[in-house]
C-alpha positions in Angstrom: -7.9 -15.6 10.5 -9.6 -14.7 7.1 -7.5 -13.8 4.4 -7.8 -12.8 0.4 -5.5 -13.1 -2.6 -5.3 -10.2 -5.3 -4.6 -12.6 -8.6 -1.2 -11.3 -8.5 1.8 -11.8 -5.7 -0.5 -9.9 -2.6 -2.5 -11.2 0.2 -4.6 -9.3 2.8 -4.4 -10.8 6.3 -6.7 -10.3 9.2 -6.5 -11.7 12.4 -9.0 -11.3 15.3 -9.0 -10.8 19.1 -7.3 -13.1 20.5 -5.3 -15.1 17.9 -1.6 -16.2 18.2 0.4 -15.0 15.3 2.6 -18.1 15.1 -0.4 -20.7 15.1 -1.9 -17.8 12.0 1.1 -17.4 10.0 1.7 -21.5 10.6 -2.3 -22.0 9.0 -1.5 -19.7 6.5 1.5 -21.3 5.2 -0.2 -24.9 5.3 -3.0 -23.8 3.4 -1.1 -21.3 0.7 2.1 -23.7 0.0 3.4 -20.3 0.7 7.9 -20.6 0.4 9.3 -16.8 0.5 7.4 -13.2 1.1 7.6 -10.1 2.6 4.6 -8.5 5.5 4.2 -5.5 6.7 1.2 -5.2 9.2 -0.6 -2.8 12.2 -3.0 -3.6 14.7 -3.5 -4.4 18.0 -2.2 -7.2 20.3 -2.8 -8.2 24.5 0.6 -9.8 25.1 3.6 -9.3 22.8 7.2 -11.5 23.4 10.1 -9.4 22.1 13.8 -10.3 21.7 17.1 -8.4 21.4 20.1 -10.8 19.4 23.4 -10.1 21.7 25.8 -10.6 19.5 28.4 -11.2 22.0 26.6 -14.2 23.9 24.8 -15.2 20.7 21.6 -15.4 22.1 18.2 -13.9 22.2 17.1 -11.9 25.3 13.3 -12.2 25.4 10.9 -10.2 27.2 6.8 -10.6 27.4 4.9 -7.4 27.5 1.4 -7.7 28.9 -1.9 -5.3 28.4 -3.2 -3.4 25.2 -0.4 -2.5 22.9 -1.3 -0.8 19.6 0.9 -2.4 16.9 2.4 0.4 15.4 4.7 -1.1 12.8 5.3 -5.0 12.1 7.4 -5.9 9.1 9.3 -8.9 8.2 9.6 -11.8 5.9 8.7 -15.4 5.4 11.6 -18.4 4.6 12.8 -21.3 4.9 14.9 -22.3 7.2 17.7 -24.9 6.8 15.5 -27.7 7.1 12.6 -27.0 4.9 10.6 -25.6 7.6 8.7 -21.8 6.9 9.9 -19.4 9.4 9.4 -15.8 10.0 11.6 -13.1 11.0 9.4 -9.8 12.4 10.6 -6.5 14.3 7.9 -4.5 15.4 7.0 -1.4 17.4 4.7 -0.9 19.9 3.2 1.4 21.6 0.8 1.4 25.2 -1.6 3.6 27.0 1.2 5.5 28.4 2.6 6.4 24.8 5.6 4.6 25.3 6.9 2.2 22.5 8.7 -0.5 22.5 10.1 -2.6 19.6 12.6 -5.6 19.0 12.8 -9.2 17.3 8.7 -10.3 17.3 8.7 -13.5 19.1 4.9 -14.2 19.0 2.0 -12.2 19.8 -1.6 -12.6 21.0 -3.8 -10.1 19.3 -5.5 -7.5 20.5 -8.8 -6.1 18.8 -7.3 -6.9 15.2 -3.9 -7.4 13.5 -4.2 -6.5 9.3 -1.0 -8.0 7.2 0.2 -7.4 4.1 2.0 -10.0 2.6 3.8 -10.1 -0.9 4.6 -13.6 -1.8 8.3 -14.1 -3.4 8.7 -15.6 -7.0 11.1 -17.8 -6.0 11.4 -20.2 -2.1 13.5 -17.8 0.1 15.7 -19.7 1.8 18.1 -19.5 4.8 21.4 -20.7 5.6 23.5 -20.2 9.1 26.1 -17.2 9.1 29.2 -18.5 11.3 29.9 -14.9 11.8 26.5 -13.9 13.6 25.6 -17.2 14.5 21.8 -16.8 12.8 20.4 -18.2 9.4 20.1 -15.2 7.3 18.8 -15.0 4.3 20.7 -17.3 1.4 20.4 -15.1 -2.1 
């Protein structure tokens, strides 16, 4: 993972073949202090595990997706959760050799020839805090 910083609120991201996005976003945190920010990314990535939130059961349903996906859209944000630890909620969709897309909740990824992210640190920590009603931390303004 290589990454820049404009002087401002921006970072440029860019991860290669074969990185884990968790383990990059995880560095990236550690080495920027980073507490709140917004990405928005494209790429490619080999294996890509995507959820769906039932709100009935209140649980994930998570599905891996092997072989060359192009990453057609990833966006998201960084917070904290309601322990202090930096977490990341992504969607994405993505599309195969077939032209089919899929898309959901981005559990992690491995990626494929590259993955470019934009990311647009917060003023302020972004935090989270559980909603009883949904039964997931949203985001605490």
């Amino acid at each position: 993972m290589t990454y820049n910083f404009d002087a401002g609120f921006n970072y440029l991201i860019k991860l290669s073949k074969g990185e884990r996005l968790s383990e990059a976003i995880e560095q990236f945190a550690r080495e920027t202090k980073i507490e709140g920010a917004w990405i928005d990314g494209l790429g490619g990535a080999l294996e890509i595990t995507l959820g769906f939130y039932d709100l009935d059961s209140r649980e994930y349903r998570w599905k891996t997706f092997d072989g060359l996906h192009e990453v057609l859209s990833l966006t998201g944000n960084l917070a904290l959760d309601e322990e202090g630890k930096l977490m990341y909620h992504l969607h994405g969709t993505f599309g195969d050799r077939d032209y089919q897309v899929v898309g959901g909740h981005v559990k992690d990824l491995v990626v494929g020839a590259t993955l470019e992210l934009s990311l647009r640190r917060a003023i302020r920590t972004t935090k989270r805090k559980t909603d009883p009603e949904v039964g997931l931390q949203t985001l605490d303004l």
